[in-house]
Z-matrix of the N, CA and C atoms (Angstrom, degrees):
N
C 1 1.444
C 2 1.518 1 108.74
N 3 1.228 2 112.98 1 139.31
C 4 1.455 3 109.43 2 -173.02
C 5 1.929 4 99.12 3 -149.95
N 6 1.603 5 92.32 4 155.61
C 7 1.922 6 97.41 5 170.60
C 8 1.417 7 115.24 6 -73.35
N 9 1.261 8 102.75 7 166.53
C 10 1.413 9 120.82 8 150.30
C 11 1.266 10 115.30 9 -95.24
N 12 1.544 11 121.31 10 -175.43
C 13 1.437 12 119.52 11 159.27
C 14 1.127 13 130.02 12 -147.70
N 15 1.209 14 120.05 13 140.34
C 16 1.695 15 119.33 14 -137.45
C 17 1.388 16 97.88 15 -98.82
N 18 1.248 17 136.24 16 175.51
C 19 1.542 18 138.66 17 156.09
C 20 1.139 19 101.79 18 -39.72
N 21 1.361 20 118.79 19 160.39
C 22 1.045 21 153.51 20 -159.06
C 23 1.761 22 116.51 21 18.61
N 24 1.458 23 111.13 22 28.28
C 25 1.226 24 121.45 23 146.62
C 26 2.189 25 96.20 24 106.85
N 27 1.000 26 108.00 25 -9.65
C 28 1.365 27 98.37 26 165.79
C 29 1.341 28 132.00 27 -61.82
N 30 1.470 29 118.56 28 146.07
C 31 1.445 30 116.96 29 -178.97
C 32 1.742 31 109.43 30 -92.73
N 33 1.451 32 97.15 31 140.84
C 34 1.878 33 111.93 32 179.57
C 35 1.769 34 97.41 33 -108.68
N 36 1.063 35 130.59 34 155.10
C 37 1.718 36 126.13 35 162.20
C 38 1.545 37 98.34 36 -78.48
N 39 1.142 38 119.48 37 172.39
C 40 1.307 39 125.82 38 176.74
C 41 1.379 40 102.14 39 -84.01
N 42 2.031 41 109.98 40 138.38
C 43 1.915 42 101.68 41 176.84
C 44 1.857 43 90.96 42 -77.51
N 45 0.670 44 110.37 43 122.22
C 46 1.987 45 126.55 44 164.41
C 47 1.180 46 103.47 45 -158.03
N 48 1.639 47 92.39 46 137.62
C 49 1.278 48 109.42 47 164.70
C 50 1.852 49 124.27 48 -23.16
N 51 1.122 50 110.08 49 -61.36
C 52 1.703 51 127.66 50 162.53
C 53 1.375 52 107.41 51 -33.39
N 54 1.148 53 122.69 52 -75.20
C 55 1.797 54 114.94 53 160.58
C 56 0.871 55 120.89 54 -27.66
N 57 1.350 56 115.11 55 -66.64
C 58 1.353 57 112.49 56 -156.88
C 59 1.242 58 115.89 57 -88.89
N 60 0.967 59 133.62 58 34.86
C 61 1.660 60 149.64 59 -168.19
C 62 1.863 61 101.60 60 -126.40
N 63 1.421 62 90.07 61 -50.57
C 64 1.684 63 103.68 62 -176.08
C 65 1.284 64 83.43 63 -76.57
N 66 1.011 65 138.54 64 -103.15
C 67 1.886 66 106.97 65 -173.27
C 68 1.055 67 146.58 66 10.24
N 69 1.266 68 105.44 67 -79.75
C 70 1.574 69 102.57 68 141.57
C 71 1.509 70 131.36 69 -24.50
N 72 0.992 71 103.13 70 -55.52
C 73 1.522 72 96.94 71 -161.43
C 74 1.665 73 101.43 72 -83.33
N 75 1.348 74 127.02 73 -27.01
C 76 0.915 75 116.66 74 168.69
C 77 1.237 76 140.84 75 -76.70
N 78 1.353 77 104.62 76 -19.09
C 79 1.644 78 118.64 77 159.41
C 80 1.766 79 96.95 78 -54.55
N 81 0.862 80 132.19 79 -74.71
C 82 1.615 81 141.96 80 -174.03
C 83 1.404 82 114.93 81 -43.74
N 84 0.986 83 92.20 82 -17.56
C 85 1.699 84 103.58 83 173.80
C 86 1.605 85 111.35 84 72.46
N 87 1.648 86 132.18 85 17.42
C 88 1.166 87 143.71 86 -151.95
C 89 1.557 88 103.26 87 -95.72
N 90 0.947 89 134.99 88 156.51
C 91 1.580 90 147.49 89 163.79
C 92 1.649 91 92.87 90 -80.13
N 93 1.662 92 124.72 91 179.37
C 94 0.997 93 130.50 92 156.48
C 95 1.570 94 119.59 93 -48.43
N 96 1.605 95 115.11 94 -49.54
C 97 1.027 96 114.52 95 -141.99
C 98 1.896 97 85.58 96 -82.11
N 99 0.831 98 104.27 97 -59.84
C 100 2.016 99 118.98 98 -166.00
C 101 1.778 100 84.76 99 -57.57
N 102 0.958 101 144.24 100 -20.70
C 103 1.648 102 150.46 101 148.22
C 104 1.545 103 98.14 102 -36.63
N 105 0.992 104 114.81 103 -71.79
C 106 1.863 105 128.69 104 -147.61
C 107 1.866 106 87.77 105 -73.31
N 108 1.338 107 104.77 106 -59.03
C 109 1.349 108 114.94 107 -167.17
C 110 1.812 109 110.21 108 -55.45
N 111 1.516 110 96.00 109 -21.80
C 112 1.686 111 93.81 110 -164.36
C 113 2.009 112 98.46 111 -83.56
N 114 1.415 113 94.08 112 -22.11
C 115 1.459 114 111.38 113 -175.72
C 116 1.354 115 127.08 114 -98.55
N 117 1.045 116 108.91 115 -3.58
C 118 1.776 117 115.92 116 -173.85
C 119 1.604 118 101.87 117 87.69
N 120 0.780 119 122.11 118 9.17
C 121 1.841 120 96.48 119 -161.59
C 122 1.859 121 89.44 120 -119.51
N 123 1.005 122 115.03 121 172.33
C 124 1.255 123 138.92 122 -165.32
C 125 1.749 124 106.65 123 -88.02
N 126 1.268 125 116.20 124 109.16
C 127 1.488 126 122.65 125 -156.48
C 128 1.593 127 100.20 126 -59.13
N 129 1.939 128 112.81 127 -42.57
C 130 1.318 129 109.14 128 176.58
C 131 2.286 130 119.36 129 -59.57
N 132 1.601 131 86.36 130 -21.61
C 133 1.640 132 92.84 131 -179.57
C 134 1.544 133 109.08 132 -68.83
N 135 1.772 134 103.46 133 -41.28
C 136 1.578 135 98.17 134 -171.18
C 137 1.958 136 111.30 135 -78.69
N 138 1.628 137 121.84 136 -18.87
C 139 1.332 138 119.19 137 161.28
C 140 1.814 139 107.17 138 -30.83
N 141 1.473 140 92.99 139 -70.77
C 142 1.471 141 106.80 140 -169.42
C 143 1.641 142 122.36 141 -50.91
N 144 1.510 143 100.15 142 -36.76
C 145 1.709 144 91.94 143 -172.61
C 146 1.671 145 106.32 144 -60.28
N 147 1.801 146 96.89 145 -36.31
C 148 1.459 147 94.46 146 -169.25
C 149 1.790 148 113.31 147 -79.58
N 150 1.207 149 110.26 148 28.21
C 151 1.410 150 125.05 149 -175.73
C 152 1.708 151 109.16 150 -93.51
N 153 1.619 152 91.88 151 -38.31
C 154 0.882 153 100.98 152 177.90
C 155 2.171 154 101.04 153 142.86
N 156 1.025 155 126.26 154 -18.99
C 157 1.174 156 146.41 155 -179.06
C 158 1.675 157 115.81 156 -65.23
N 159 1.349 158 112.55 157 102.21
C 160 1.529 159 130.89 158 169.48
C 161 1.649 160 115.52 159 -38.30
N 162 1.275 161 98.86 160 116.37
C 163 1.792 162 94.49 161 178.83
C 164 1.476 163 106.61 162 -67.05
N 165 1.818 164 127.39 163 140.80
C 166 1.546 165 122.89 164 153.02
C 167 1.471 166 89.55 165 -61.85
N 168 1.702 167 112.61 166 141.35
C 169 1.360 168 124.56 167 -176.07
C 170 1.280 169 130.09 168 82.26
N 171 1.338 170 109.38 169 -6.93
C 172 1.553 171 129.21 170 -175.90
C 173 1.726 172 101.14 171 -4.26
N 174 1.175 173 120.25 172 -67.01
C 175 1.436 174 114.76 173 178.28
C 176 1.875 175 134.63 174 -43.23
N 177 1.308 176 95.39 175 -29.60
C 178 1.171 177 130.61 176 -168.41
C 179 1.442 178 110.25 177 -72.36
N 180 1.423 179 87.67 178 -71.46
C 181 1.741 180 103.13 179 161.08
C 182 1.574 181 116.75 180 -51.16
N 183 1.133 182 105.25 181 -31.09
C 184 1.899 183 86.17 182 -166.11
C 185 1.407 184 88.13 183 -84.96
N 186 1.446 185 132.19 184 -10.57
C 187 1.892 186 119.76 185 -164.28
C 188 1.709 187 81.61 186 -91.66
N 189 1.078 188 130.65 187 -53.92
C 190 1.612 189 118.55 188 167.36
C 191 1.589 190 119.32 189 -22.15
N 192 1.158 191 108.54 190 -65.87
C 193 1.443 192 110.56 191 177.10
C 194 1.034 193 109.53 192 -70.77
N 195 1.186 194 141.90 193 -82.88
C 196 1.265 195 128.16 194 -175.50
C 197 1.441 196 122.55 195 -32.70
N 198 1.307 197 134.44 196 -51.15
C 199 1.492 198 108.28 197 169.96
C 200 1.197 199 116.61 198 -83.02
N 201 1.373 200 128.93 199 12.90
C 202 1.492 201 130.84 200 136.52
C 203 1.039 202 132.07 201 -49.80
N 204 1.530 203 110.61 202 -43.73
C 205 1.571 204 117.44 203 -167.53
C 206 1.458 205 122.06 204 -124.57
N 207 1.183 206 111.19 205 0.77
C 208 1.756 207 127.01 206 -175.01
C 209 0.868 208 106.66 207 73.34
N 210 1.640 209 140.65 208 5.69
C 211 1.474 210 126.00 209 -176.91
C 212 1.907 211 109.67 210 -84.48
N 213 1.361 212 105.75 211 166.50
C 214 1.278 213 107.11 212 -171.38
C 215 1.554 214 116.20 213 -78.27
N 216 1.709 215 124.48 214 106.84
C 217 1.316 216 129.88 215 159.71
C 218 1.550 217 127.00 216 -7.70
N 219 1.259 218 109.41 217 -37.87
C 220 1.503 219 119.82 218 -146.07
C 221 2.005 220 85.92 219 -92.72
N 222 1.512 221 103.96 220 -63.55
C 223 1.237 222 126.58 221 176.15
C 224 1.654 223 94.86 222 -35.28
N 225 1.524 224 97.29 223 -82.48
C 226 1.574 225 106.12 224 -163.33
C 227 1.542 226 115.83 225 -26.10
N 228 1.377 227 119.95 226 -55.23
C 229 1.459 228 157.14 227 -153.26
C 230 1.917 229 104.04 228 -80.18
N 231 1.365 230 110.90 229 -49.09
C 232 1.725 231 131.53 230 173.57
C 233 1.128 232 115.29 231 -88.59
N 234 1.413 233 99.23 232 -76.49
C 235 1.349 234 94.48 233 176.54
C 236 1.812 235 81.20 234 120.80
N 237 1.244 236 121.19 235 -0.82
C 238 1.309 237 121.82 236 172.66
C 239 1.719 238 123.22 237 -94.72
N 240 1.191 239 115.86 238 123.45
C 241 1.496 240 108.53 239 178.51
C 242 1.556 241 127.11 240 -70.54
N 243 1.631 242 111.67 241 121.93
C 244 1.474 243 101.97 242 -149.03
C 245 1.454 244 109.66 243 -61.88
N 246 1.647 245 124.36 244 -178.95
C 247 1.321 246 128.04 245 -154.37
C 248 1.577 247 85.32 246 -112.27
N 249 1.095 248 118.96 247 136.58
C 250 1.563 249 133.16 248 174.74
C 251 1.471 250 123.53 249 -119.54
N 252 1.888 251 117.73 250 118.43
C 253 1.303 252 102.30 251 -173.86
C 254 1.687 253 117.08 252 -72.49
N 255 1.104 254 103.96 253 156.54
C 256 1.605 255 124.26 254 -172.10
C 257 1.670 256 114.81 255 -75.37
């Protein structure tokens, strides 16, 4: 996993799936494994996604986490922040 770099020379993480998973989990304060366990998924499966490794089900998985973790589906899944009416 590596940055980008923004104007005027600041670093962003990359939006990928891999980020944004470790996000997750670090907001939660979880290790990999208590990650997988809190989510259904296999603690050695969730190491890997955030390795960089595509879930089989990709969709599936992110609706797992997300109503696991309260984070937003749309986000998790894109990587886009959802659109909210005004």
């Amino acid at each position: 996993m590596s940055a980008e770099t923004a104007p005027g020379g600041a670093w962003v993480p990359e939006n990928t799936f891999a980020m944004r998973l470790a996000m997750v989990r670090a907001r939660q304060k979880w290790n990999c494994a208590k990650a997988g366990e809190a989510c259904g998924i296999d603690g050695e499966s969730w190491r890997l996604y955030e390795r960089g490794r595509r879930p089989f089900g990709y969709e599936d998985v992110c609706r797992k986490i997300a109503d696991a973790t309260g984070c937003d589906f749309v986000w998790l899944l894109t990587g886009q922040m959802p659109v909210t009416d005004r």
